[in-house]
C-alpha positions, 0 to 999 in steps of 0.5 A: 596287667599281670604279664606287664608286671611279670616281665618288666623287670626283663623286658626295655620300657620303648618309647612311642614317638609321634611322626613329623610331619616334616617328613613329607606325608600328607598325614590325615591323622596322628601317626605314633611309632612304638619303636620295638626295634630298640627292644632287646631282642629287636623286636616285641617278641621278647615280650612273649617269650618272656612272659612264657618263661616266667609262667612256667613251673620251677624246674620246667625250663631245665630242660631247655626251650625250643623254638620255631622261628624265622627270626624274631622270636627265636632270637627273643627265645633264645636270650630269654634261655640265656638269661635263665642260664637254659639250653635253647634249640631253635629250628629255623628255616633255610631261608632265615636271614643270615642276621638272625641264623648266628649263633652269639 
């Protein structure tokens, strides 16, 4: 509870949506969604990246942040950075998806 607390004001409340049926699947139980992918970031990663930030010791962030990622969480890294007015390097792989390799 106190990570929510911590980056609610940082982070998109997404919805949960329960699959239609009128999509076709014979669905045996209830299946719900929690689109992430209207998160910031695109993806609950954020939500991590977020919450590291906020836990660190004032002045700790200066420095920067680095990352490790295919993709997603060095997307959410890399705004969280920017949100906090730090430098971010993010170490991506050469395979990365061109979406997730720009710079902006």
């Amino acid at each position: 509870m106190a990570a929510a607390r911590r980056i609610a004001p940082f982070i998109r409340r997404t919805p949960v949506v329960k699959l239609d049926h009128a999509t076709g699947a014979n669905l045996q139980n209830d299946v719900y969604l929690k689109l992430e992918c209207l998160q910031v970031s695109g993806s609950f990663k954020i939500r991590g990246a977020t919450n590291r930030v906020k836990t660190l010791e004032p002045g700790r962030i200066e420095n920067g942040l680095v990352a490790a990622s295919g993709g997603n969480h060095g997307l959410a890294t890399a705004y969280v950075a920017a949100r906090a007015g730090a430098p971010a390097t993010i170490y991506m792989p050469n395979n990365a998806s061109p979406l997730k390799a720009r710079p902006d």
